[in-house]
N, C-alpha and C positions, 0 to 999 in steps of 0.2 A: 325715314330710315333707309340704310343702304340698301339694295335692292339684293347685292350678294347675303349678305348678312340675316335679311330675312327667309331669304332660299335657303341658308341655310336652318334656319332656326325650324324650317317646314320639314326638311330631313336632315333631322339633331339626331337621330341614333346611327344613320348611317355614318354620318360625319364625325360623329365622336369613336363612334370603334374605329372604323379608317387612319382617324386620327390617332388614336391608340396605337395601333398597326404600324403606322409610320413613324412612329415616335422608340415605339421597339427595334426596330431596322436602326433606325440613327442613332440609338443609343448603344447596339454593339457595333454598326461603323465607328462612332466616339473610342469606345472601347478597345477595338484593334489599333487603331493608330496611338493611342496611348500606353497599349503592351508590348506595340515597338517600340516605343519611345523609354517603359520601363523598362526592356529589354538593354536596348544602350545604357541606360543606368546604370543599371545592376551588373551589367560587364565590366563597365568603366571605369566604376565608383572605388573599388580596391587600387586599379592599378594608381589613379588620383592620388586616395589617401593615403600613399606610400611614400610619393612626393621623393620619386630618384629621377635622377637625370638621363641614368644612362641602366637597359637591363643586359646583364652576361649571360647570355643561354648556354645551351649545348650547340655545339657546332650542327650546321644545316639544319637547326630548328627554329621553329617559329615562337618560344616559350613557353611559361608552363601554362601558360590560360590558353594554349591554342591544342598543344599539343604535349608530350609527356617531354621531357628535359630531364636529363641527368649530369651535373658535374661533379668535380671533387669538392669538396669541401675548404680545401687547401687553397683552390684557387680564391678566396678572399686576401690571403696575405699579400697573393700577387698582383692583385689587384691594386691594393691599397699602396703599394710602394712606384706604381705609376705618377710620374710629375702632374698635378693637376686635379687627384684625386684628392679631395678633402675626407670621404669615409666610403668604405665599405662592409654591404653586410650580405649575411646569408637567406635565404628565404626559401622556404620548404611550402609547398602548395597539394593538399590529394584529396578525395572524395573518399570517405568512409561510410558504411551503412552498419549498424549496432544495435543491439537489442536493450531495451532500458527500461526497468519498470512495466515488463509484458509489452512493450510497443517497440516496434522498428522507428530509429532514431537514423535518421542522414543528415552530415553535415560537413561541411567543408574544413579540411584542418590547415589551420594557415602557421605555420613556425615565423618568430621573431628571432634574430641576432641576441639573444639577451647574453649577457648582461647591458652590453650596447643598445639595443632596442629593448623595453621592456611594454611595448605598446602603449606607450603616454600621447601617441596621436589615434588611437581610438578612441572615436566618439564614445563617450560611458553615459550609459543614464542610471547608473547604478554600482559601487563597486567600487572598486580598481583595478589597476596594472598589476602586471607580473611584477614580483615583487622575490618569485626564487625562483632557480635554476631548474627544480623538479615540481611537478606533481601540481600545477595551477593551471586554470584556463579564464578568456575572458568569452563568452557565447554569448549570441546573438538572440535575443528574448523569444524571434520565431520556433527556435528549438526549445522552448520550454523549461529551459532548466533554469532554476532560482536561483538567487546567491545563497551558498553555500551548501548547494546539493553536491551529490560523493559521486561520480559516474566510472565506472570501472571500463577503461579502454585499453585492449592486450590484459598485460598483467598488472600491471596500476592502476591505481585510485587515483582521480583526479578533483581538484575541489575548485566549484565557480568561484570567484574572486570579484569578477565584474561582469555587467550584462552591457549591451549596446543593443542598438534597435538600426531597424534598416539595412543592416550590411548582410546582403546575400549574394552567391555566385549566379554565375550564370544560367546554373538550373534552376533557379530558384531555390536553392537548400543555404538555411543559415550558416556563418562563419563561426567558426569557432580559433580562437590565436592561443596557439603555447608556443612555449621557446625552443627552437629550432629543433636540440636535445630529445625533447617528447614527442614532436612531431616526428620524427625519423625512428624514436623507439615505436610508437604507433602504428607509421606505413609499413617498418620491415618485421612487423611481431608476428611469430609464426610461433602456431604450437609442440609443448615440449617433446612430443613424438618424431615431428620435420626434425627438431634438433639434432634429436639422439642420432636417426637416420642420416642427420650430415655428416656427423662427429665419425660416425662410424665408417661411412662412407671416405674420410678422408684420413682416415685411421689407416682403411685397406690399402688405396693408391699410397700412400708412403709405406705401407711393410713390403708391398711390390718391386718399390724402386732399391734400387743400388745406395742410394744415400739412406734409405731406411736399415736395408741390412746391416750397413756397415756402422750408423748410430741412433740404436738402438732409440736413445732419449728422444730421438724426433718424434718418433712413432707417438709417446703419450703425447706431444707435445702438438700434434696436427688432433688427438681428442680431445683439444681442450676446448677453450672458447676462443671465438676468433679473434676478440679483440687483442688476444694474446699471443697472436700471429701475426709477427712481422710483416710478412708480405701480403694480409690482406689490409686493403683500403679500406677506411673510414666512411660510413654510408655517405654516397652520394645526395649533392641538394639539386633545387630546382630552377635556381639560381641566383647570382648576385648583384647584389643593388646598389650601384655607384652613384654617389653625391659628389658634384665637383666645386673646388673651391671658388669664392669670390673672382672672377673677372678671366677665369681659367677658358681654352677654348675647347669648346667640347669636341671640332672636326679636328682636333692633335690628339685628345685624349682617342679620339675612335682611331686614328690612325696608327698608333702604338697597338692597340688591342688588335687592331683588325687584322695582327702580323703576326696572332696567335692560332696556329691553325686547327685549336679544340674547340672553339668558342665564335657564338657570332651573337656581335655587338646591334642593340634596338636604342632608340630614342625612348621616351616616356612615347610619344605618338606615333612611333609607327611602331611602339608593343600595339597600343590601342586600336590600328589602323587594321592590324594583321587579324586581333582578335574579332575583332569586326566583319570581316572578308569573311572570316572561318564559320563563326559559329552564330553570327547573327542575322548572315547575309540571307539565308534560304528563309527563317520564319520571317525575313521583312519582306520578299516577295511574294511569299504565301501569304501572311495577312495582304498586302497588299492586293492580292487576285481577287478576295472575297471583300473586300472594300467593295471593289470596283463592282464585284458580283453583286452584291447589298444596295449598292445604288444605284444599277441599272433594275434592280424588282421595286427599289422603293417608286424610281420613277414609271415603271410599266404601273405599280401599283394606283399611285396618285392619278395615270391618265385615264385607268379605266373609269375608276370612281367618278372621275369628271365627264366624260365621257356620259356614264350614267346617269349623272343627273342633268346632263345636257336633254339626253334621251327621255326624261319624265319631265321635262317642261318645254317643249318643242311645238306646242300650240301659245304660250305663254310667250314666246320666243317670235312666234310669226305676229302675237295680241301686238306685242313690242316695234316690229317691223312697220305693220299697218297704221300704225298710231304718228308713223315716222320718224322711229328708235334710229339712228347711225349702226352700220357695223362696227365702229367703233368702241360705242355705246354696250350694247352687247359681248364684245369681244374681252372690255375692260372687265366686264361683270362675270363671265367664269375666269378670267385669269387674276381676279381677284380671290374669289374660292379657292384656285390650286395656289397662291399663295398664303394666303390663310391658311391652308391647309398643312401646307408646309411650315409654316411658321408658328404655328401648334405644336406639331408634331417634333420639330428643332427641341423646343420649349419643353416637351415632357424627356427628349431624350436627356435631358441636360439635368435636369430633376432628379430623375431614376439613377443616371448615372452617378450622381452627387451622392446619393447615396448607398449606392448597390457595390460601387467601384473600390471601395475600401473592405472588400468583404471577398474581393476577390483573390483567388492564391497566390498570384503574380501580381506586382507592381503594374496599377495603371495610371499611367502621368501626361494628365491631360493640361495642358500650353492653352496660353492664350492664343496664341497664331494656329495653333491647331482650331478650336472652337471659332474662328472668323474664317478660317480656310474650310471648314462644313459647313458653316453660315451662307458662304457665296456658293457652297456646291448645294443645298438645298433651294435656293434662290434660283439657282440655271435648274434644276431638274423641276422645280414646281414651273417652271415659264415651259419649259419642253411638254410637261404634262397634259398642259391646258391649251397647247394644238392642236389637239385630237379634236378636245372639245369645240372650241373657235371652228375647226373645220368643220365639223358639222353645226353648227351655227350659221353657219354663214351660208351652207345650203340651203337653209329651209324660207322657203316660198313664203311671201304674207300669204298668198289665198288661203294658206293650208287652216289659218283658223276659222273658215269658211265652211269648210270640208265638215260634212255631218257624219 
């Protein structure tokens, strides 16, 4: 029998909790590198399934997934009468928190172009698309809501239509898709008191002014609703989504755009690129620090243990010397241990993870290049480990098993 193997089997409880130990460690190293990983995901994964070529923000902004973006609405027409544009559309993006059935409910409202987009490229595991103009939604199964539950958001009732799974933003908070129309009555719904207090408010600045005195009719006419005022704008979106046609160049269509001085033109990847920089950059270097941290205890952890039991057979060790054992010999026999040990410990993290990982609040998406790149990192830290040991090995005198 191997010599390491039976040392071990002499101290199995130490080796096995240790082993424990280490297998915990590398199961949330596993884990961080895969909640970055779902992190990119889960950013990316919308701006993907949108599948435009070109995004129109707000001028000197970074878009809506980085930062807040406000355009007209209008600007889709102009868009669309660009050489080279095959379609364009609208896209409304905002984070909402709501109370539903005594629970706080967040989730992300994402508007569609409809009737042009009616969300027939969401993944559905359930359901369907928008199918009208008012009052439907398709959510994301993590928000809980069924098909054909009633959810009251502002002053309307909405009714689920279709479910999808997976699609969440960057917080983690499910997506939920209406048509551009409800997501903009949603973002800007302010209660009927704010109203009254505008109406009135713009009631007074026109009885004030010279054009109120002199017609009279304006005055009801600034109490009304706004939509019924000419000079205001149509709520702003968050931007628009250009498709360009078959064989069209995308650096002519940016170069028309780019001579628009409200707006500034993104690729599909360097939306993604930007989103990246912003919001994902800081948690990848922060998991990143406790990776690092996590495998420098796992490896302090493995060298004591070894270490230890180098120290509880160190007459065993000089029996082996005297006998005329190689340091070799010896050397291979704990660095056999801290691999084993390591390679236990790999083993349960992989386990646990398999398990545990799908239970977790955030996406964790663990790669095969991931799982060989901890492979070769627990492989160097068990060989590091078992220096310590080796080195005290390699001290100890044959007389010492002499020594009474």
């Amino acid at each position: 029998m191997n010599l390491a193997i039976r040392d071990i089997r002499h101290h199995a409880g130490r080796f096995v909790f240790t082993t424990l130990g280490v297998g915990l460690l590398l199961m949330i190293v596993m884990g961080m590198g895969g909640i970055y990983r779902g992190l990119i995901y889960e950013a990316t994964l919308l701006v993907d399934r949108l599948g435009a070529d070109l995004w129109v923000v707000q001028g000197t902004t970074r878009g809506p997934f980085a930062e807040i973006s406000r355009i007209a609405a209008n600007l889709e027409d102009r868009v669309r009468v660009v050489p080279g544009v095959a379609r364009a559309r609208r896209f409304v993006s905002h984070t909402i928190q709501r109370e539903h059935n005594g629970t706080p409910l967040r989730m992300v409202v994402q508007g569609v172009a409809w009737p042009d987009d009616q969300g027939d490229w969401v993944p559905l595991v359930a359901g369907r698309g928008l199918r009208q103009a008012h009052f439907e939604l398709i959510a994301d199964q993590s928000l809980g809501l069924p098909l054909g539950e009633r959810i009251k958001l502002g002053k309307d009732v909405y009714d689920v239509v279709g479910q999808t799974h997976g699609l969440v933003g960057t917080g983690g908070d499910g997506l939920a898709f209406f048509t551009v129309s409800d997501a903009l009555a949603i973002q800007f719904d302010v209660p009927g008191e704010a109203v009254r207090l505008e109406r009135a408010a713009r009631r007074a600045r026109v009885e004030d002014s010279d054009l109120g005195r002199l017609q009279p009719l304006l005055v009801e006419r600034a109490a009304g609703l706004s939509s019924g005022i000419p000079a205001f704008a149509t709520p702003p979106v968050s931007a628009i989504l250009v498709t360009l046609k078959p064989g069209a160049s995308e650096a002519a269509v940016r170069r028309i755009l780019g001579t628009w001085p409200d707006i500034s033109v993104y690729s599909t990847q360097e939306q993604k690129d930007l989103l990246l920089a912003g919001m994902v950059d800081k948690a990848r270097r922060q998991l990143g620090l406790f990776r690092v941290l996590l495998i420098i205890i796992s490896t302090i952890i493995i060298a004591l243990i070894i270490y230890t039991l180098t120290l509880d057979k160190l007459r065993d060790i000089a029996l082996l010397k005297l006998i005329g054992a190689r340091n070799r010999f010896i050397g291979g026999l704990i660095l056999q241990q801290a691999l084993l040990m390591g390679a236990c410990g790999f083993g349960i993290a992989w386990c646990l993870g398999f398990y545990l990982f799908p239970f977790f609040p955030r996406l964790v998406l663990i790669e095969t290049p991931d799982l060989v790149s901890l492979g070769l990192i627990v492989l160097l830290i068990s060989t590091l480990a078992s220096l310590l040991g080796i080195w005290k090995a390699l001290r100890i005198e044959p007389n010492t098993v002499l020594a009474v």
